[in-house]
C-alpha positions in Angstrom: -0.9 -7.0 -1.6 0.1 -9.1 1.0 -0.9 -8.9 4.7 0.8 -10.2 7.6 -0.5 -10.3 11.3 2.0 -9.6 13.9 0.8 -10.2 17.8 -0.9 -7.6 19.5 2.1 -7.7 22.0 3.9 -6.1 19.7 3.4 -2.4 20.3 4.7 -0.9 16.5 2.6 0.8 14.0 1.5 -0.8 10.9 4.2 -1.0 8.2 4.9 -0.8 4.9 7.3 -3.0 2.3 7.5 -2.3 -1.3 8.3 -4.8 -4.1 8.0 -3.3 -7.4 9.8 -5.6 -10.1 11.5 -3.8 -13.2 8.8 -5.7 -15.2 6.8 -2.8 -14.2 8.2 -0.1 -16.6 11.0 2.4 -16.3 13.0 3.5 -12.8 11.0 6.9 -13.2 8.3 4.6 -13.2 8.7 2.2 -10.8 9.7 5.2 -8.2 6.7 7.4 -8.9 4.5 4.1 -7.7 6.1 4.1 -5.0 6.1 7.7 -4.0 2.4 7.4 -4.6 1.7 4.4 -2.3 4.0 6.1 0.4 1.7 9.0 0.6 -1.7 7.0 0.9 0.1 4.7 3.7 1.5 7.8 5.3 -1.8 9.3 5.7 -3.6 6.3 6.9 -1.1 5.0 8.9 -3.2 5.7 12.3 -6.1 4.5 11.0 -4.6 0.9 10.1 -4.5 -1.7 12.8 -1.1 -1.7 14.5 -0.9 -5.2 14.3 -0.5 -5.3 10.0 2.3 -5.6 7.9 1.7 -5.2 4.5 3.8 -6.0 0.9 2.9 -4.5 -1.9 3.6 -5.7 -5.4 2.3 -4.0 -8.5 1.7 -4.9 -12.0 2.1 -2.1 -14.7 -1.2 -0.1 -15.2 -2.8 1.4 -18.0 -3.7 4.7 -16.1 -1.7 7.5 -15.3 -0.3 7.0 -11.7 -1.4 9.6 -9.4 -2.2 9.8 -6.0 -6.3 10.2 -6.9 -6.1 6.9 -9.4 -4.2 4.3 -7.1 -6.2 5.8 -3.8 -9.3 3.6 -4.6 -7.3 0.6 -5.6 -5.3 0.9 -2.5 -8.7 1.3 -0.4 -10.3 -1.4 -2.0 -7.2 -3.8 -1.3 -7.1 -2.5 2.6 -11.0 -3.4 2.5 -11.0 -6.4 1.5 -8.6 -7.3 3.6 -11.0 -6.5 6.5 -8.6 -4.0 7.6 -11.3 -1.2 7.7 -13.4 1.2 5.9 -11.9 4.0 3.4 -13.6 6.9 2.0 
């Protein structure tokens, strides 16, 4: 993940790009990732600083890709990022 710091002047949510190379498996694949990571943003969007863009860029995984496996990698990214605390 990648994070980018726009000015506060600029008065837009926090965003979300997606770059997820075919190296990570099959189209199915790749677009259930990114369904996934949708979700999670979509329902944290508020609670992200308005400020943030962030790039995500995955790597294929050896679990299943669900919303309740990538959730805690996703929280763990955004927390180390110092972009807040996840439960």
């Amino acid at each position: 993940m990648r994070i980018l710091r726009r000015p506060a002047t600029a008065a837009q949510p926090a965003r979300l790009a997606l770059a997820i190379p075919r190296a990570y498996g099959s189209a199915v694949a790749r677009n259930r990732l990114k369904r996934v990571l949708r979700e999670i943003f979509r329902l944290h969007k508020l609670r992200l600083p308005p400020d943030v863009d962030m790039v995500f860029s995955a790597r294929p995984l050896a679990v299943d890709v669900s919303v309740r496996t990538i959730r805690p990698l996703v929280y763990d990214l955004w927390q180390r990022a110092g972009l807040g605390v996840f439960s």
